[in-house]
Backbone bond lengths (Angstrom), bond angles and torsions (degrees), N, CA, C in turn:
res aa  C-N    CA-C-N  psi(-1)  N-CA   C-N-CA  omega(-1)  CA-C   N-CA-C  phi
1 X - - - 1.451 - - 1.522 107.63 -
2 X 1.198 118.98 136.72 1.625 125.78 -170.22 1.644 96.60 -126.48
3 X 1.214 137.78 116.34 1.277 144.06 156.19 1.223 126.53 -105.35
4 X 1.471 136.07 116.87 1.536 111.15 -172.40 1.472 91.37 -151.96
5 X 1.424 94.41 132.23 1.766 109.14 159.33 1.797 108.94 -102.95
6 X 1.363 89.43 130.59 1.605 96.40 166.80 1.629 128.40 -174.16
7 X 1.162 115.14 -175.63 1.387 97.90 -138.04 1.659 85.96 -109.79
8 X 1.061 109.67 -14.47 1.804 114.56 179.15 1.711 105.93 -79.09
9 X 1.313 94.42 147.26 1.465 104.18 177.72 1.663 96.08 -66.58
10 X 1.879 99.18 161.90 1.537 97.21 165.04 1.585 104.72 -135.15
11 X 1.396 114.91 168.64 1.314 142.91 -164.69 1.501 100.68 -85.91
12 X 1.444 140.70 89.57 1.354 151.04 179.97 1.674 123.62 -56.29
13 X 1.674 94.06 -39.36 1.269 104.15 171.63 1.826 108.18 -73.65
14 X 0.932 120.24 -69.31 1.848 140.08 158.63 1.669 92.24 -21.98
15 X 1.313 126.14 -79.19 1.473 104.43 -172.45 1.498 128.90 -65.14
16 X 1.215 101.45 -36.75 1.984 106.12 166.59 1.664 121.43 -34.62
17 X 1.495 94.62 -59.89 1.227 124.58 -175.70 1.553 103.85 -73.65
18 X 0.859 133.09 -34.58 1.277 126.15 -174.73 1.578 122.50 -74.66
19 X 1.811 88.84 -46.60 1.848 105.79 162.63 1.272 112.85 -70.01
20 X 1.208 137.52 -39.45 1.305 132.53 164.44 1.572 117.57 -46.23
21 X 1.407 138.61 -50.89 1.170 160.48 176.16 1.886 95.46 -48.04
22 X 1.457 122.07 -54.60 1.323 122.37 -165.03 1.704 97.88 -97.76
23 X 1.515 130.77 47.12 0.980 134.41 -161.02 1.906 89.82 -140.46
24 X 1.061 124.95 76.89 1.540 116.19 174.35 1.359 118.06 -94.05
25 X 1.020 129.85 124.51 1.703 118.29 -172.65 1.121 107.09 71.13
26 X 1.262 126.86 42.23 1.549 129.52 166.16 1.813 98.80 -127.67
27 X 1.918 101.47 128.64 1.199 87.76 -179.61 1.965 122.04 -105.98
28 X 1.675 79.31 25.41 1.494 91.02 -166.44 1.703 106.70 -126.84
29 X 1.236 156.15 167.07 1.273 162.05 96.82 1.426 121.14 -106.13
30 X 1.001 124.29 125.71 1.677 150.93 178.97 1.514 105.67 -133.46
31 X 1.917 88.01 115.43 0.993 101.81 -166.79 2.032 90.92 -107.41
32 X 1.596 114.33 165.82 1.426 98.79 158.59 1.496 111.79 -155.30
33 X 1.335 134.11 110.70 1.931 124.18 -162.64 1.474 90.84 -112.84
34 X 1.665 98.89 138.92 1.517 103.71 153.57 1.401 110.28 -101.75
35 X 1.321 107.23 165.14 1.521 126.84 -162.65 1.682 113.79 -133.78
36 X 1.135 137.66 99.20 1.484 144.89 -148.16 1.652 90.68 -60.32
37 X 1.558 107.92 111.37 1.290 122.88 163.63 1.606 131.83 -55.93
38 X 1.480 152.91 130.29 1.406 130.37 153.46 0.853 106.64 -54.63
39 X 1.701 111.59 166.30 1.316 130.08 178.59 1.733 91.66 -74.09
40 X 1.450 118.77 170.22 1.432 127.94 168.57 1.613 120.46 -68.55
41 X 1.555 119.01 -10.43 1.428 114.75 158.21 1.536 124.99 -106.10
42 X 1.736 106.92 7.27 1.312 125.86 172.33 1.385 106.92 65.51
43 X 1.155 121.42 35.01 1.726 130.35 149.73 1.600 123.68 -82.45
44 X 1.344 127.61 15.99 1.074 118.12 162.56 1.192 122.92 -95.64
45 X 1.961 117.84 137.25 1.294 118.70 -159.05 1.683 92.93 -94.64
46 X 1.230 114.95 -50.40 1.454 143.45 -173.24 1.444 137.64 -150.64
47 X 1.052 109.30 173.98 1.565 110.96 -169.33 1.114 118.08 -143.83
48 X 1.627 136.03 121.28 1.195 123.67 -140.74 1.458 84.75 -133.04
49 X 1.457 114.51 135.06 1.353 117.90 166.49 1.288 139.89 -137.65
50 X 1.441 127.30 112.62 1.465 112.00 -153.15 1.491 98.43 -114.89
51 X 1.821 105.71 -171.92 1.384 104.01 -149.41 1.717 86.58 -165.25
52 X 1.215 118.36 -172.68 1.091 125.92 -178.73 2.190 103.16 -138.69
53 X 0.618 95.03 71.20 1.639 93.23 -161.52 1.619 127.54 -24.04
54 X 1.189 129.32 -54.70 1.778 133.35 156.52 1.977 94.32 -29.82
55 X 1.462 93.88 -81.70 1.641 105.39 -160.61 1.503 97.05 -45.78
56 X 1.489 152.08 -41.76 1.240 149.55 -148.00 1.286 106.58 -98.84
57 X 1.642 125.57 -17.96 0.991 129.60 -167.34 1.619 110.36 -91.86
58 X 1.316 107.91 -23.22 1.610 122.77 -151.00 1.289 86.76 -100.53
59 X 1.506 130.14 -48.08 1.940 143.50 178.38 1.581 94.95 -39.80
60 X 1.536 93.59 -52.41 2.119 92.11 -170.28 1.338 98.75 -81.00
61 X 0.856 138.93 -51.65 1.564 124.85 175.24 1.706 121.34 -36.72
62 X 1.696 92.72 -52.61 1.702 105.88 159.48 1.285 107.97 -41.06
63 X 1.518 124.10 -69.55 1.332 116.51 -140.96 1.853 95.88 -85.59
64 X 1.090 108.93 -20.38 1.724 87.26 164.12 0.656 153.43 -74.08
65 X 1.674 102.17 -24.17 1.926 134.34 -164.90 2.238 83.04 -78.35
66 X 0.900 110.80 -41.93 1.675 111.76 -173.53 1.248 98.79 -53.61
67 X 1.635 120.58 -62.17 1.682 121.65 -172.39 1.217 99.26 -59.20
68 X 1.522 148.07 -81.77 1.290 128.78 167.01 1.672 124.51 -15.32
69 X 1.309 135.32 -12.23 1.311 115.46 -163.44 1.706 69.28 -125.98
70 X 1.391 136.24 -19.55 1.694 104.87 176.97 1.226 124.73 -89.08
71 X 1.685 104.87 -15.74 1.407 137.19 175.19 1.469 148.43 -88.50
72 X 1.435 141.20 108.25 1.635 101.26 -150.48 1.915 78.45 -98.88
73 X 1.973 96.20 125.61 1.462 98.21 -176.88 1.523 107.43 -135.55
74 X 1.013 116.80 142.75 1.509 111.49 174.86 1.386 122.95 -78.66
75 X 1.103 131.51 -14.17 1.323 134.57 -179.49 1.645 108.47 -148.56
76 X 1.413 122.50 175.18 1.890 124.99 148.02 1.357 74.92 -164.33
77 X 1.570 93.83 161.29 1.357 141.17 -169.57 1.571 111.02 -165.49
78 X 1.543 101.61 108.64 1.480 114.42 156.02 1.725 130.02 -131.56
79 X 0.652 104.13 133.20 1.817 125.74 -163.36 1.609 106.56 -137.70
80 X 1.639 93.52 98.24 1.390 119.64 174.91 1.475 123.60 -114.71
81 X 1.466 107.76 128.51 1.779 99.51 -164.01 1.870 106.02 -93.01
82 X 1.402 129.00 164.39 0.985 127.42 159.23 1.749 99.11 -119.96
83 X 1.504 102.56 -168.09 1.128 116.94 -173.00 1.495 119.66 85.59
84 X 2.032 110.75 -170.12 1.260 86.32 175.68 1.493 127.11 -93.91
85 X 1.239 120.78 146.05 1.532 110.83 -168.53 1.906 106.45 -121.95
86 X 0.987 129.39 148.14 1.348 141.32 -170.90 1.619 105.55 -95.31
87 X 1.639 122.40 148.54 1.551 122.01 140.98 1.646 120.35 -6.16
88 X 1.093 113.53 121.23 1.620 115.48 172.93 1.229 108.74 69.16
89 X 1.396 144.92 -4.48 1.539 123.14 -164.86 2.004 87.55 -100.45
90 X 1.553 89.27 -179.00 1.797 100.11 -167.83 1.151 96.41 -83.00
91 X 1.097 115.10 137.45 1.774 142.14 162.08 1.575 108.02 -69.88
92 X 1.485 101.18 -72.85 1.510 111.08 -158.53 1.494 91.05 -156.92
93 X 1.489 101.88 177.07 1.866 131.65 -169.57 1.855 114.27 -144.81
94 X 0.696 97.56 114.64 1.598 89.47 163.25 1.571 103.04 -136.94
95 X 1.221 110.34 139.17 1.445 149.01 -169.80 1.495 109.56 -132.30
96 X 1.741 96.10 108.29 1.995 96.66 167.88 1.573 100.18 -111.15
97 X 0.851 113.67 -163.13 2.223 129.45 -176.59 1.236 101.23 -179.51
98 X 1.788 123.72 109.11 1.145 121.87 155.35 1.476 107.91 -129.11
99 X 1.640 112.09 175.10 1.397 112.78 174.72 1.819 106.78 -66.96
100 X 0.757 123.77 -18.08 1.581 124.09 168.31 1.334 114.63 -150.21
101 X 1.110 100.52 154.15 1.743 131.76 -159.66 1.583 121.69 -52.53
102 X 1.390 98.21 -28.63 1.701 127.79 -159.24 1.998 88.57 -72.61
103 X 1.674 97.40 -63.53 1.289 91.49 168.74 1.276 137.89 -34.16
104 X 1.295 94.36 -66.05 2.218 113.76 -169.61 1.443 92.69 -55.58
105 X 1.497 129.87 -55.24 1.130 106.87 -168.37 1.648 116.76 -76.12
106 X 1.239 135.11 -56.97 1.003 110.71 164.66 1.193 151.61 -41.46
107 X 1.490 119.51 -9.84 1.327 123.85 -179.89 1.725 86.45 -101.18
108 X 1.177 133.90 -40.43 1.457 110.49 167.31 1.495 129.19 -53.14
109 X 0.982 108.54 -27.00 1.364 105.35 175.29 1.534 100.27 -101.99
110 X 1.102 145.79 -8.95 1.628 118.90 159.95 1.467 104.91 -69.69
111 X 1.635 123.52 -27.12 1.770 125.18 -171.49 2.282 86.67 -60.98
112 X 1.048 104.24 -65.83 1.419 106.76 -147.46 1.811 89.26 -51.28
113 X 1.408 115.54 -54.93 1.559 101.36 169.42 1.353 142.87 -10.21
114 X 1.489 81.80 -74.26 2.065 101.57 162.49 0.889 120.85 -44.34
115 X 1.611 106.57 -69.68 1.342 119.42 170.67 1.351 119.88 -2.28
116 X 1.860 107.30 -82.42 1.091 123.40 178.67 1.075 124.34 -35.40
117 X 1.516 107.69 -54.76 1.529 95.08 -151.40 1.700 96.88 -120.49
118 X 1.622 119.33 12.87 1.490 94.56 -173.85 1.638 97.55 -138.32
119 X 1.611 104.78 -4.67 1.608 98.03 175.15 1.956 105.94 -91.78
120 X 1.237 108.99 165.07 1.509 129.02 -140.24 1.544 107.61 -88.77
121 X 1.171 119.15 45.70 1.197 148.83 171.78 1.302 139.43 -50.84
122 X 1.572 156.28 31.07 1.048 136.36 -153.20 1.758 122.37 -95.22
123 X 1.364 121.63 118.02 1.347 148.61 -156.05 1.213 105.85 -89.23
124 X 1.176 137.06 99.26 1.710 128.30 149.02 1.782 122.40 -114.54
125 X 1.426 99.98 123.78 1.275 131.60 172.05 1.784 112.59 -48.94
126 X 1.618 123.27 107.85 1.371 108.77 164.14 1.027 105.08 -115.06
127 X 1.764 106.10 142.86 1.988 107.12 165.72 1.634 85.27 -133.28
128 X 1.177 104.10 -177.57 1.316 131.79 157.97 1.775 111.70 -22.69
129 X 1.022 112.45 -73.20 1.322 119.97 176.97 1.165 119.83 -67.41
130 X 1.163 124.91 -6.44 1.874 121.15 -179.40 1.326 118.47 153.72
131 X 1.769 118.02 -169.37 1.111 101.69 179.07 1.479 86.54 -124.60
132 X 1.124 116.27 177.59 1.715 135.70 -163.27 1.813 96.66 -160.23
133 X 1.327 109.98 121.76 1.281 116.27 149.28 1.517 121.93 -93.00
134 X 1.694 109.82 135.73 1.080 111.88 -163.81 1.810 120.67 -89.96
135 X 1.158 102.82 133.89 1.634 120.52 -168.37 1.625 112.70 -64.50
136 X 1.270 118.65 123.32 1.152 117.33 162.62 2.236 117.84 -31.49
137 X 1.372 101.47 130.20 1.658 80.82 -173.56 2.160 96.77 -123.94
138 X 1.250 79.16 116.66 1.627 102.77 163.86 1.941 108.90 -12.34
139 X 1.221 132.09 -78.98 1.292 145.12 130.41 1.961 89.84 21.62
140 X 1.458 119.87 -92.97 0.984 128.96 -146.52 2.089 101.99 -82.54
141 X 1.086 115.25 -15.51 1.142 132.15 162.74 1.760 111.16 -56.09
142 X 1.615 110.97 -63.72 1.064 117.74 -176.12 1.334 127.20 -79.59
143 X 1.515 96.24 -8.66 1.750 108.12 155.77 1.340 119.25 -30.38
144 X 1.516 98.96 -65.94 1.315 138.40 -151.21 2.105 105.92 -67.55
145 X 1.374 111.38 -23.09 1.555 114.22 175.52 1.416 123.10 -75.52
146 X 1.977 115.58 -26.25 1.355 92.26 153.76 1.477 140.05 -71.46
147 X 1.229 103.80 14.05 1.722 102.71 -176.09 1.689 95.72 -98.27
């Protein structure tokens, strides 16, 4: 299991490939990165995101050690950035590896779930006019009931 918060961008191709490489007898990898969205009138300058590092580190450890115990998976990998981050650059990574597909993807998409809405995250929005921290959204809450 590889977990890492940090504030440096990372290499997508380099980590895919790399987790894929330490994946033997796995007939699956599912990979999934977010990428810091504009707002819909394209006023966002940046995106600032802080964390508490111990507490944020132990949440992702939490929230993987669970997908591993619902999942039979050979690997996870998540790599989440803080700091400030711009339009289009990488947010985060999650990486599963199982002997079949059914797994990797579902346990990737229960990670990005969590992710969202239960690892230790705090988001603020800058444009021109100010900054705005961003609100938990209902949507990403109700993600969270098929698990």
């Amino acid at each position: 299991m590889d977990i890492r918060v940090q504030e440096a961008a990372f290499d997508l191709g380099q980590e895919t490939n790399g987790f894929a490489a330490r994946q033997s007898g796995m007939g699956a990898v599912v990979t999934f990165t977010g990428i810091v969205r504009d707002l819909d009138n394209g006023a966002l300058s940046a995106m600032e995101i802080e964390h508490y590092p111990g507490m944020t580190q132990k949440a992702l450890e939490g929230i993987a050690d669970e997908a591993k115990t619902r999942w039979t998976l050979g690997d996870v990998m998540i790599i989440h950035r803080y700091g400030r981050l711009h339009p289009d650059e990488m947010i985060m990574m999650v990486a599963t590896s199982a002997r079949h597909r059914g797994d990797a993807f579902q346990a990737a998409e229960f990670l990005m779930d969590f992710l969202k809405s239960r690892a230790p995250f705090w988001k603020k929005e800058l444009t021109q006019d100010g900054a705005e921290w961003v609100a938990a959204k209902d949507v990403d809450e109700d993600a969270l009931k098929r698990w």
